[in-house]
mmCIF file of the N, C-alpha and C atoms, coordinates in Angstrom:
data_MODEL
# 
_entry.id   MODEL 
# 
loop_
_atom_site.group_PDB 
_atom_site.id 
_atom_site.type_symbol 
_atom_site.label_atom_id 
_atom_site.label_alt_id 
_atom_site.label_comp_id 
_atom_site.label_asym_id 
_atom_site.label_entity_id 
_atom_site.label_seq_id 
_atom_site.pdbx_PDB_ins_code 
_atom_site.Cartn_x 
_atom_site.Cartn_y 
_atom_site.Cartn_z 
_atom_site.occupancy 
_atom_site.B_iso_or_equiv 
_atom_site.pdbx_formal_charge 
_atom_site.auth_seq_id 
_atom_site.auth_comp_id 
_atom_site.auth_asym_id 
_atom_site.auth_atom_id 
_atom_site.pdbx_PDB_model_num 
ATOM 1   N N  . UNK A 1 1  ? 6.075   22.851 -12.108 1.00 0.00 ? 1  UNK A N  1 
ATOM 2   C CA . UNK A 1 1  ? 5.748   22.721 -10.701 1.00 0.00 ? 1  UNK A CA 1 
ATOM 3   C C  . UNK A 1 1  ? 4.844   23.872 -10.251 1.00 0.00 ? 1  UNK A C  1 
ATOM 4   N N  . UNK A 1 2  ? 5.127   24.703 -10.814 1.00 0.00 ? 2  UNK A N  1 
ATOM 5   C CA . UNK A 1 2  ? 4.567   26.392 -10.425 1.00 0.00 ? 2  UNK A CA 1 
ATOM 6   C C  . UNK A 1 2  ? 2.599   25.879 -10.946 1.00 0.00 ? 2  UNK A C  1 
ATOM 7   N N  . UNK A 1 3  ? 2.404   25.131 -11.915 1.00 0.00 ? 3  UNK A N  1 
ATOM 8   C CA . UNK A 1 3  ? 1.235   25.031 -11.857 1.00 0.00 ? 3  UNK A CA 1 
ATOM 9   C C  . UNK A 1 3  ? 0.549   24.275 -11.523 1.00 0.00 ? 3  UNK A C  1 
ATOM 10  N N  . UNK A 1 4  ? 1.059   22.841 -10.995 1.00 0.00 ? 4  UNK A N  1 
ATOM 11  C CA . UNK A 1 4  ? 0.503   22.340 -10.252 1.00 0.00 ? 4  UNK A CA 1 
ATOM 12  C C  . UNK A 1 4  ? 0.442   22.932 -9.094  1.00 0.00 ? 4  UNK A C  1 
ATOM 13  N N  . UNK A 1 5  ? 1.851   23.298 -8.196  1.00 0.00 ? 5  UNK A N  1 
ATOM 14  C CA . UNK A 1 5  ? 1.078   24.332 -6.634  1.00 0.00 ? 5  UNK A CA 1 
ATOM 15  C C  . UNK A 1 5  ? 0.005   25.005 -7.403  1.00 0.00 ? 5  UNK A C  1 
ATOM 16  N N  . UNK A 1 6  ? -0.450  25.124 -8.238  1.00 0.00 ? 6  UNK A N  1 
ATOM 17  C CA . UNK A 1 6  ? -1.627  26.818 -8.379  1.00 0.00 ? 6  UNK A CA 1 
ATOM 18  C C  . UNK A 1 6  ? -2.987  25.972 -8.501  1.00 0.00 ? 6  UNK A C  1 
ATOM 19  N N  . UNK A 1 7  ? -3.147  24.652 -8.492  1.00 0.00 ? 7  UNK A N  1 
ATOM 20  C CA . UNK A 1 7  ? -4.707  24.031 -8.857  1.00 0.00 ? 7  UNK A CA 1 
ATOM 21  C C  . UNK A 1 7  ? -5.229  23.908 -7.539  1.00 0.00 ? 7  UNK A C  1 
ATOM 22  N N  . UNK A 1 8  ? -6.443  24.152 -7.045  1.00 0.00 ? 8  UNK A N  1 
ATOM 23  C CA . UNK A 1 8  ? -7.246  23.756 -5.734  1.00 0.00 ? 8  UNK A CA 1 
ATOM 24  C C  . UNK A 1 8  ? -6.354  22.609 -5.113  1.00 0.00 ? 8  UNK A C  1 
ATOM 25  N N  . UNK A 1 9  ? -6.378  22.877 -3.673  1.00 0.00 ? 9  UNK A N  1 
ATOM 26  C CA . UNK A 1 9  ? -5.743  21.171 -2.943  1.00 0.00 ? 9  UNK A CA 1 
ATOM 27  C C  . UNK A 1 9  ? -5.963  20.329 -3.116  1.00 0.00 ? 9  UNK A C  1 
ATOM 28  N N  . UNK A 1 10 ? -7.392  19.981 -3.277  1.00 0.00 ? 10 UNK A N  1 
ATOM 29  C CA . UNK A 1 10 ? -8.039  18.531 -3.279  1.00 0.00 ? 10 UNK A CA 1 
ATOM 30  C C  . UNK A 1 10 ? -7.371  17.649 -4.542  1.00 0.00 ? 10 UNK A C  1 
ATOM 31  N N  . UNK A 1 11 ? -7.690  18.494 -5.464  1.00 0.00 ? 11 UNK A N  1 
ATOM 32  C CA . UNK A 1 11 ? -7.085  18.087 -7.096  1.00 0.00 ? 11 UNK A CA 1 
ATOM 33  C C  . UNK A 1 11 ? -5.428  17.874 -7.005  1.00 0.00 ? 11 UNK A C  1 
ATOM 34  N N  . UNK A 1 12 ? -4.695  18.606 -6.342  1.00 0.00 ? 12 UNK A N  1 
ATOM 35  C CA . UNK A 1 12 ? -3.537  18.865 -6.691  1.00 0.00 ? 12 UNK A CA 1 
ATOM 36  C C  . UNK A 1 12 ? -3.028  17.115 -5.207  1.00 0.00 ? 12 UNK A C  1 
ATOM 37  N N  . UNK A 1 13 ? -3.679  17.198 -4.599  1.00 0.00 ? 13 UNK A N  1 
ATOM 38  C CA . UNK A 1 13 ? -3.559  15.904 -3.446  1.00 0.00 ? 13 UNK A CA 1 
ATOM 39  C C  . UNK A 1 13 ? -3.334  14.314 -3.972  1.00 0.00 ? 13 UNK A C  1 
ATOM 40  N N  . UNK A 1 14 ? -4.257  14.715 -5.074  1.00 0.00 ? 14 UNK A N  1 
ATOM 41  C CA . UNK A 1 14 ? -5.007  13.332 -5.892  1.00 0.00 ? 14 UNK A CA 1 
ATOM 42  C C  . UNK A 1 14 ? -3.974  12.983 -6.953  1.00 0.00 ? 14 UNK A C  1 
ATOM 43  N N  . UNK A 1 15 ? -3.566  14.628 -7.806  1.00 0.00 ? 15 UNK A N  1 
ATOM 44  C CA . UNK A 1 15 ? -2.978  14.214 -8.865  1.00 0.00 ? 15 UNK A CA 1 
ATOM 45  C C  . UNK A 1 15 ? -1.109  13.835 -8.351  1.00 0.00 ? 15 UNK A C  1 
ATOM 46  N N  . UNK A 1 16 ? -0.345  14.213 -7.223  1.00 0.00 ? 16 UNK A N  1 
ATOM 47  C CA . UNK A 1 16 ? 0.815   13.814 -6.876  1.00 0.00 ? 16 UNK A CA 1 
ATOM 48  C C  . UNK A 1 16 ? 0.796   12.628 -6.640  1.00 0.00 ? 16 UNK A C  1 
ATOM 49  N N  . UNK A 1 17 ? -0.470  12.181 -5.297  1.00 0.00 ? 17 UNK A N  1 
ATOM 50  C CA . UNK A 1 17 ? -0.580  10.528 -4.958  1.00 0.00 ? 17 UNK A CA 1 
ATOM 51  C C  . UNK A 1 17 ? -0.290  9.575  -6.777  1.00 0.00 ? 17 UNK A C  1 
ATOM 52  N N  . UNK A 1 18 ? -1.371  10.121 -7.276  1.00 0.00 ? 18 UNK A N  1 
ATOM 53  C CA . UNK A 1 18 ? -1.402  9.349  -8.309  1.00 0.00 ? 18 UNK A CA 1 
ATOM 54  C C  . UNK A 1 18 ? -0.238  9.151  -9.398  1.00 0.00 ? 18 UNK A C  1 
ATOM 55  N N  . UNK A 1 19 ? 0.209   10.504 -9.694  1.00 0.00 ? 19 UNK A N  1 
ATOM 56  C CA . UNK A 1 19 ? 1.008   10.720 -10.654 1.00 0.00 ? 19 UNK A CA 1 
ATOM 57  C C  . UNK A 1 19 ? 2.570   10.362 -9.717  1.00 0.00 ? 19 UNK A C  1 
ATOM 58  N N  . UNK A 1 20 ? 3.014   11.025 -8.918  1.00 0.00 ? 20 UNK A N  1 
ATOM 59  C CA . UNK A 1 20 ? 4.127   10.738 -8.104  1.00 0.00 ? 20 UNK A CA 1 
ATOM 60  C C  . UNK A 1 20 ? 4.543   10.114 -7.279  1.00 0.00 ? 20 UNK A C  1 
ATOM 61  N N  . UNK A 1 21 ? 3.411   9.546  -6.439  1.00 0.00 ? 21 UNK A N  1 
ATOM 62  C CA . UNK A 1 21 ? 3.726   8.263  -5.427  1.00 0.00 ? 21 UNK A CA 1 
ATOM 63  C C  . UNK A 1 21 ? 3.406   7.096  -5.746  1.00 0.00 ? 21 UNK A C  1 
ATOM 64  N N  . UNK A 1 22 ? 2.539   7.105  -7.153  1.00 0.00 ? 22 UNK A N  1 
ATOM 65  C CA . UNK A 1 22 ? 2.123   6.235  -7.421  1.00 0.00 ? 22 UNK A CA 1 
ATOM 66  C C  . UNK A 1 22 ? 1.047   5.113  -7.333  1.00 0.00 ? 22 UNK A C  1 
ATOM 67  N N  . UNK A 1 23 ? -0.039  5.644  -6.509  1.00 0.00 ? 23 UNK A N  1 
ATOM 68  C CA . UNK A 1 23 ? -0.235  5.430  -5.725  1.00 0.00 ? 23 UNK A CA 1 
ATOM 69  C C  . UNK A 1 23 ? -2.051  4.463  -6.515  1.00 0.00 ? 23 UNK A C  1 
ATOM 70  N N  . UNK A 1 24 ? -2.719  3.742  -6.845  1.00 0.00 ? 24 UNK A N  1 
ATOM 71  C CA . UNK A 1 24 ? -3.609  3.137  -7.121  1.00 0.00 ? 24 UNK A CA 1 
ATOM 72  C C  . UNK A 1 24 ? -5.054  3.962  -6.700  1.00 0.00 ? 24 UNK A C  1 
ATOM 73  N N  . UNK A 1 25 ? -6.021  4.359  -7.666  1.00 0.00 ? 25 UNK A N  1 
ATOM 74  C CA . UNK A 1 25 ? -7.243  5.123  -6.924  1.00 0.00 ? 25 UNK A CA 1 
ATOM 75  C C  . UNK A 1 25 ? -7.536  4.416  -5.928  1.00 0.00 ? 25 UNK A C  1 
ATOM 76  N N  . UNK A 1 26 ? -7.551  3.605  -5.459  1.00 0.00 ? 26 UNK A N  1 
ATOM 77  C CA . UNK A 1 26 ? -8.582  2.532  -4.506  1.00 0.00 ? 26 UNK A CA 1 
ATOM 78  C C  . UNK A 1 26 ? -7.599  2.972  -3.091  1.00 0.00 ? 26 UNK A C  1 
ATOM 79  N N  . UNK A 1 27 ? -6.208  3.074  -3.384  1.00 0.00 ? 27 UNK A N  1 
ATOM 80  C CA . UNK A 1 27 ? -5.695  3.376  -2.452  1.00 0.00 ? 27 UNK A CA 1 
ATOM 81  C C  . UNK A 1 27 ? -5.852  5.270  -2.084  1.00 0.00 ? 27 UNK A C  1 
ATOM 82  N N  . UNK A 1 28 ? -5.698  5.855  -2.485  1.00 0.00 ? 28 UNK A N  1 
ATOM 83  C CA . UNK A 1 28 ? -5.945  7.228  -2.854  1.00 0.00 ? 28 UNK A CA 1 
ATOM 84  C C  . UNK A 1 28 ? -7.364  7.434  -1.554  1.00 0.00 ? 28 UNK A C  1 
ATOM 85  N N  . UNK A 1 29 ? -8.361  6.520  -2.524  1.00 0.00 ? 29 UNK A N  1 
ATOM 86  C CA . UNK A 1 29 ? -9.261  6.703  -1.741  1.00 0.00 ? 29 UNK A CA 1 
ATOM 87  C C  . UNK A 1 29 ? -9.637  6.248  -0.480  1.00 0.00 ? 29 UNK A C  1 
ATOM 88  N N  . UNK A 1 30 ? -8.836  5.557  -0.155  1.00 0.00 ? 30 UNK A N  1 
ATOM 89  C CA . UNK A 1 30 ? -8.659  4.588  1.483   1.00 0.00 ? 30 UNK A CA 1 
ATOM 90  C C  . UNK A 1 30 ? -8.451  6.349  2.319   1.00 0.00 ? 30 UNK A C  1 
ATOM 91  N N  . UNK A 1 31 ? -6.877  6.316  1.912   1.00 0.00 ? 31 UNK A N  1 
ATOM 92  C CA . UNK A 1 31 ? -6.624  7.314  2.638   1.00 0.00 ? 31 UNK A CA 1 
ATOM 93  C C  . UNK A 1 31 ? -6.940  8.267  2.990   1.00 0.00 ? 31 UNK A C  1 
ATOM 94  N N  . UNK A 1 32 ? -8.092  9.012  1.525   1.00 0.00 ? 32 UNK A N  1 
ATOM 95  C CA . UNK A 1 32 ? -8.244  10.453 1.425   1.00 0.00 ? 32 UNK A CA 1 
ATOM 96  C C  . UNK A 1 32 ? -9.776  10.206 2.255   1.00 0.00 ? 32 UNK A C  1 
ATOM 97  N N  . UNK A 1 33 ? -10.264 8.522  2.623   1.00 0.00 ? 33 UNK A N  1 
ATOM 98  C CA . UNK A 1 33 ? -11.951 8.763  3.284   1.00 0.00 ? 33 UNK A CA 1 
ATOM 99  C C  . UNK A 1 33 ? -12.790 9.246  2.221   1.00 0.00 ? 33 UNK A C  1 
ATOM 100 N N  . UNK A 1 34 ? -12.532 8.826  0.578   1.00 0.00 ? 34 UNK A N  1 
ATOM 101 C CA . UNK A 1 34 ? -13.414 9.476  -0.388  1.00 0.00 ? 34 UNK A CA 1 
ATOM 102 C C  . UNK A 1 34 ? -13.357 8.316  -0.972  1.00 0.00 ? 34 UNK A C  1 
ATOM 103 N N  . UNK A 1 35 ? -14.339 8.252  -2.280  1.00 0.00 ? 35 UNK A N  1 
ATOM 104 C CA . UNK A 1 35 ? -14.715 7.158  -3.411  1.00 0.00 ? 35 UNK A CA 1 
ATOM 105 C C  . UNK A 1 35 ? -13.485 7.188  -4.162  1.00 0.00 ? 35 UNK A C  1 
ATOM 106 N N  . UNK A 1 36 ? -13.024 5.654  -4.485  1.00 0.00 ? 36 UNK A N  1 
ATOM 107 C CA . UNK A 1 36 ? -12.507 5.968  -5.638  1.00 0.00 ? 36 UNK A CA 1 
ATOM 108 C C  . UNK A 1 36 ? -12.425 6.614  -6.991  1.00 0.00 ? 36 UNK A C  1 
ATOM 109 N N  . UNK A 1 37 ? -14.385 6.699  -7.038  1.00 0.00 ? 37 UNK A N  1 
ATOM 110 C CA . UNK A 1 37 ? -14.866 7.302  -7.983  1.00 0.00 ? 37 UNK A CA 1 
ATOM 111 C C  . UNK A 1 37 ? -14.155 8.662  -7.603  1.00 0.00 ? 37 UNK A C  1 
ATOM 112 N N  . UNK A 1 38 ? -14.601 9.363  -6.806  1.00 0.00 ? 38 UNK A N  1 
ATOM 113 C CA . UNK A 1 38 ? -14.044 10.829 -6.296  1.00 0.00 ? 38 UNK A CA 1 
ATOM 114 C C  . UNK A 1 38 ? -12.691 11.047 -6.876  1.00 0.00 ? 38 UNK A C  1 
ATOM 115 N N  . UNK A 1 39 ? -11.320 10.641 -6.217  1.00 0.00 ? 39 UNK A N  1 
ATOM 116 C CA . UNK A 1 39 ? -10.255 10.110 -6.668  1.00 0.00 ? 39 UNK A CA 1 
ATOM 117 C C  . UNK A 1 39 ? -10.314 10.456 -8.339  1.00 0.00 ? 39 UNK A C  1 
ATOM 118 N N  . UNK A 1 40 ? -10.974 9.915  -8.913  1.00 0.00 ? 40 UNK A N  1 
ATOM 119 C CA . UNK A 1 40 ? -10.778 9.515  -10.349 1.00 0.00 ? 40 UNK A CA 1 
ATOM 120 C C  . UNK A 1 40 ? -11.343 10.976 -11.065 1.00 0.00 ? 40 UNK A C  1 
ATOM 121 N N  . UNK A 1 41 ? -12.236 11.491 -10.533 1.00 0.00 ? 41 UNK A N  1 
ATOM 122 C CA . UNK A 1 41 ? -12.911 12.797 -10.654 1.00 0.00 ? 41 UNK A CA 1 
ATOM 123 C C  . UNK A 1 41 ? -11.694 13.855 -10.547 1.00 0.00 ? 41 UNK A C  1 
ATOM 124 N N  . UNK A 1 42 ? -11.274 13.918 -9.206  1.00 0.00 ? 42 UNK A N  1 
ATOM 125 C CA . UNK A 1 42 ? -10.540 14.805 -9.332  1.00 0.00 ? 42 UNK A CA 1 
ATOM 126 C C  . UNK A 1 42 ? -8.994  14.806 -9.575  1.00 0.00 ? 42 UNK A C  1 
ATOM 127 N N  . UNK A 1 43 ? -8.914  13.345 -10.194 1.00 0.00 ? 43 UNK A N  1 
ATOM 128 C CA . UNK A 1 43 ? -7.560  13.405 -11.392 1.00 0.00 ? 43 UNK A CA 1 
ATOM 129 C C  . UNK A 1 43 ? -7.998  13.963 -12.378 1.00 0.00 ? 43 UNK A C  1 
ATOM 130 N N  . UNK A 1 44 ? -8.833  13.680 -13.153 1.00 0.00 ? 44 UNK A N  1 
ATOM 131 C CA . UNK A 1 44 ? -9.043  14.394 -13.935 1.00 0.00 ? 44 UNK A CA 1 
ATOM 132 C C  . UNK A 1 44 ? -9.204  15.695 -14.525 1.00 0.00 ? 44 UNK A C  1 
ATOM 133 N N  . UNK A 1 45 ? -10.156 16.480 -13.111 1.00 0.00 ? 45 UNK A N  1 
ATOM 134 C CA . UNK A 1 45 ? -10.234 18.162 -13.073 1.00 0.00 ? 45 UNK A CA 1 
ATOM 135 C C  . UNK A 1 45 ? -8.924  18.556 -12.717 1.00 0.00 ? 45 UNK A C  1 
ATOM 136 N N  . UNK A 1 46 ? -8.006  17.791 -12.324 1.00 0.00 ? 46 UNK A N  1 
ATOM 137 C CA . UNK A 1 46 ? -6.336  18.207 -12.123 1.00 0.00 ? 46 UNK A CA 1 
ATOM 138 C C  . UNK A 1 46 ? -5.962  18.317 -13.153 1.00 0.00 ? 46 UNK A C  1 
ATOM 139 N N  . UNK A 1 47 ? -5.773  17.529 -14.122 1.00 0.00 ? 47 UNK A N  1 
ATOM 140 C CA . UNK A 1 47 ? -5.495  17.455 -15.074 1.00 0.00 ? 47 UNK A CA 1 
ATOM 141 C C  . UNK A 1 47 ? -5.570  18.202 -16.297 1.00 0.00 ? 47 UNK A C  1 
ATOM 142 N N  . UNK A 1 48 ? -7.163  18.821 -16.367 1.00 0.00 ? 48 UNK A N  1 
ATOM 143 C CA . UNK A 1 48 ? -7.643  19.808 -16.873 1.00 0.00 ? 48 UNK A CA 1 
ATOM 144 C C  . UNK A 1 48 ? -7.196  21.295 -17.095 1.00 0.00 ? 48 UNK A C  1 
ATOM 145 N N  . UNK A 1 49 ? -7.576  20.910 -15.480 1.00 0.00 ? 49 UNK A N  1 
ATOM 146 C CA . UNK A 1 49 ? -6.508  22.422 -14.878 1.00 0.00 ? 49 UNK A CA 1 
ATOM 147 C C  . UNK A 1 49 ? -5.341  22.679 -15.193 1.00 0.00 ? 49 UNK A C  1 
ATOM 148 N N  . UNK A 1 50 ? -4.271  21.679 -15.627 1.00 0.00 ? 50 UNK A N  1 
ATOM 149 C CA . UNK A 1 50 ? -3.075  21.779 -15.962 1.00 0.00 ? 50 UNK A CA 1 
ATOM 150 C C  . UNK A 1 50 ? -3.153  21.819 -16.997 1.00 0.00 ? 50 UNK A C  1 
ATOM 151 N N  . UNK A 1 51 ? -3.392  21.694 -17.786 1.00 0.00 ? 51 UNK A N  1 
ATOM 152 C CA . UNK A 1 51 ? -3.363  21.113 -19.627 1.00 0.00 ? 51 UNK A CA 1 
ATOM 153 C C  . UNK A 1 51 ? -4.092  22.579 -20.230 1.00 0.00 ? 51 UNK A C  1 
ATOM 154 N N  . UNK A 1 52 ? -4.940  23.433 -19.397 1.00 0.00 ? 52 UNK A N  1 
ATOM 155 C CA . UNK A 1 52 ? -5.314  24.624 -19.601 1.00 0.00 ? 52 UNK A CA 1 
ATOM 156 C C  . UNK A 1 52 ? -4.435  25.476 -19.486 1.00 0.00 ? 52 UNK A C  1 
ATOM 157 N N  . UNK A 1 53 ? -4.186  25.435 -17.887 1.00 0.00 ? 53 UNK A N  1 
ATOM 158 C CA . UNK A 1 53 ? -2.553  26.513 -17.619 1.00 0.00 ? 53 UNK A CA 1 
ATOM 159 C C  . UNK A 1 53 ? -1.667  26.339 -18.993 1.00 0.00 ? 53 UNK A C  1 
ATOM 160 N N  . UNK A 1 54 ? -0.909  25.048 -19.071 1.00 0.00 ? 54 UNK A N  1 
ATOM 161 C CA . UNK A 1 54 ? -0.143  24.931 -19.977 1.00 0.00 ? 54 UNK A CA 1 
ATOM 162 C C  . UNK A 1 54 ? -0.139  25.757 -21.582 1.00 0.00 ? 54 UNK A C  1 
ATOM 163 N N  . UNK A 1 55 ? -1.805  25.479 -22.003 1.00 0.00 ? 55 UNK A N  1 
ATOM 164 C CA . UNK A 1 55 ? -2.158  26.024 -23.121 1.00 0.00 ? 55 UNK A CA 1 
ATOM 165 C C  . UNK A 1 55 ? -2.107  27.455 -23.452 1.00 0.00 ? 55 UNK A C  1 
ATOM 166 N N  . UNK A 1 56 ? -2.904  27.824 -22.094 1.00 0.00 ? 56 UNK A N  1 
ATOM 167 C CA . UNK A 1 56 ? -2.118  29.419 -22.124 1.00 0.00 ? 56 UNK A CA 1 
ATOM 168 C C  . UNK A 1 56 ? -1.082  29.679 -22.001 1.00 0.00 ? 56 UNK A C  1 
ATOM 169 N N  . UNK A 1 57 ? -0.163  29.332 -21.277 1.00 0.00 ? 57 UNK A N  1 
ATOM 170 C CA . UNK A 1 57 ? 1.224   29.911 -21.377 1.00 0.00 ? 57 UNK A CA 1 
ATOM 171 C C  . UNK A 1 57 ? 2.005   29.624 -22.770 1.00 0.00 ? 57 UNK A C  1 
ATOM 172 N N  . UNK A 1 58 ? 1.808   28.459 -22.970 1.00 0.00 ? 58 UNK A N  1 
ATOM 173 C CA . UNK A 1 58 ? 2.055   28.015 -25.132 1.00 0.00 ? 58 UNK A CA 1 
ATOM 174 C C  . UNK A 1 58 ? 1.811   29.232 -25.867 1.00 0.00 ? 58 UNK A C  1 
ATOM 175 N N  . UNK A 1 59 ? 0.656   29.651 -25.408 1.00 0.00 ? 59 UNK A N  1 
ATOM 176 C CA . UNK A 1 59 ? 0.124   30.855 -26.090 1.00 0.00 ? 59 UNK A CA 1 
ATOM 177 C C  . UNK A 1 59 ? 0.576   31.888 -26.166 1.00 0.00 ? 59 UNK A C  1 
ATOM 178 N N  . UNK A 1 60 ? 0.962   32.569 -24.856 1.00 0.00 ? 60 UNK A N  1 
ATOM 179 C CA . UNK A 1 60 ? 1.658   33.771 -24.358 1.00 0.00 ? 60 UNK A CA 1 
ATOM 180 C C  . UNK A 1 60 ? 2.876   33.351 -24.883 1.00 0.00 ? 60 UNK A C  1 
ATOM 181 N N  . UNK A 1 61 ? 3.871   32.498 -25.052 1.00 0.00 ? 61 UNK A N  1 
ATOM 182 C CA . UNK A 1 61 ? 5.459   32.082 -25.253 1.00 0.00 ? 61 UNK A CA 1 
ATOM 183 C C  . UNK A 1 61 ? 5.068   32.451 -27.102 1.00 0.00 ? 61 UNK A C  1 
ATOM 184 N N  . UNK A 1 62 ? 4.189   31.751 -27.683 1.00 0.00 ? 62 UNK A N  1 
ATOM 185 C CA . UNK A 1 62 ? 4.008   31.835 -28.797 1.00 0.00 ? 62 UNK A CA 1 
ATOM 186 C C  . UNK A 1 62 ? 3.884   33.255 -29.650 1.00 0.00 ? 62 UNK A C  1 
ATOM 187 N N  . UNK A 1 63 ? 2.794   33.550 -29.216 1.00 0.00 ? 63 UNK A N  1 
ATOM 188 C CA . UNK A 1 63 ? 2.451   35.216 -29.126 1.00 0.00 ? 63 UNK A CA 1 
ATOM 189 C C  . UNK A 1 63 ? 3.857   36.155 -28.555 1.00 0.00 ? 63 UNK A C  1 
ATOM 190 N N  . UNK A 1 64 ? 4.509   35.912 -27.667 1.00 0.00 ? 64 UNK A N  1 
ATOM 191 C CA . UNK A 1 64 ? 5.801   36.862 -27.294 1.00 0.00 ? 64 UNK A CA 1 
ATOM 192 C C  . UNK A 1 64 ? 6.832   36.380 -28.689 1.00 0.00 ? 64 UNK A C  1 
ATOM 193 N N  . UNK A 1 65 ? 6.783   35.740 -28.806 1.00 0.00 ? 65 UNK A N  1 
ATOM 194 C CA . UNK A 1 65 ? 8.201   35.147 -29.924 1.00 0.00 ? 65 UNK A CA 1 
ATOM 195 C C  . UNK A 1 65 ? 7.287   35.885 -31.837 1.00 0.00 ? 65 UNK A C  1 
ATOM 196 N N  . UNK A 1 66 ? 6.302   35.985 -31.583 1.00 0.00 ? 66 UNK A N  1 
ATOM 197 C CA . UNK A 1 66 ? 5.656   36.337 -33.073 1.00 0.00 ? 66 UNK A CA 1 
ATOM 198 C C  . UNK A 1 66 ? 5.932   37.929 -32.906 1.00 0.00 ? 66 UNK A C  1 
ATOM 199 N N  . UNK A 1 67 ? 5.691   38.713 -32.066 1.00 0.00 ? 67 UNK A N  1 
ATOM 200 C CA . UNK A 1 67 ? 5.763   39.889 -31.484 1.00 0.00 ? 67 UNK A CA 1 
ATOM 201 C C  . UNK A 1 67 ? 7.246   40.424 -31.703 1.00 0.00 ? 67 UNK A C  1 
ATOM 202 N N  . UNK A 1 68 ? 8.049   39.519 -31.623 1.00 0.00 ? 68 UNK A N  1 
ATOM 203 C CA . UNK A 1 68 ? 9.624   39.990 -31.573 1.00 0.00 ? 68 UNK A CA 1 
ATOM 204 C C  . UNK A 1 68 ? 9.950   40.493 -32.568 1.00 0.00 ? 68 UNK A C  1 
ATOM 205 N N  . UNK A 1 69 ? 10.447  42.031 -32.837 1.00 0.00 ? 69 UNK A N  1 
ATOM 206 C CA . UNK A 1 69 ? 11.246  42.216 -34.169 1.00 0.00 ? 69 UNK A CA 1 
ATOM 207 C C  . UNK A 1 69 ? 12.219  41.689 -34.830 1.00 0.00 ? 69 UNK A C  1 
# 
């Protein structure tokens, strides 16, 4: 949860509708007054954004546990 709050609003708006309410781009984009295309854009850079966070912290967890005597 901690990294989704941390991605820009717009992205983080798009990816709950979508991912948690469930919500259809076409509808997404009714509401948000943007393209569906848009919508679909910034699921994706959400997504990104998360799957990056994630990778680093894999990293750091990984790296702390190799580090351990």
């Amino acid at each position: 949860m901690e990294i989704i709050l941390s991605i820009p609003e717009p992205y983080r708006i798009v990816f709950n509708l979508f991912h948690i309410e469930g919500l259809k781009h076409e509808e997404i984009a009714q509401m948000l007054k943007i393209d569906a295309g848009s919508s679909r854009t910034r699921l994706h850079r959400a997504r990104n954004l998360i799957r990056k966070e994630l990778v680093k912290r894999a990293k750091e967890i990984q790296n702390a546990k190799f580090m351990q005597p």
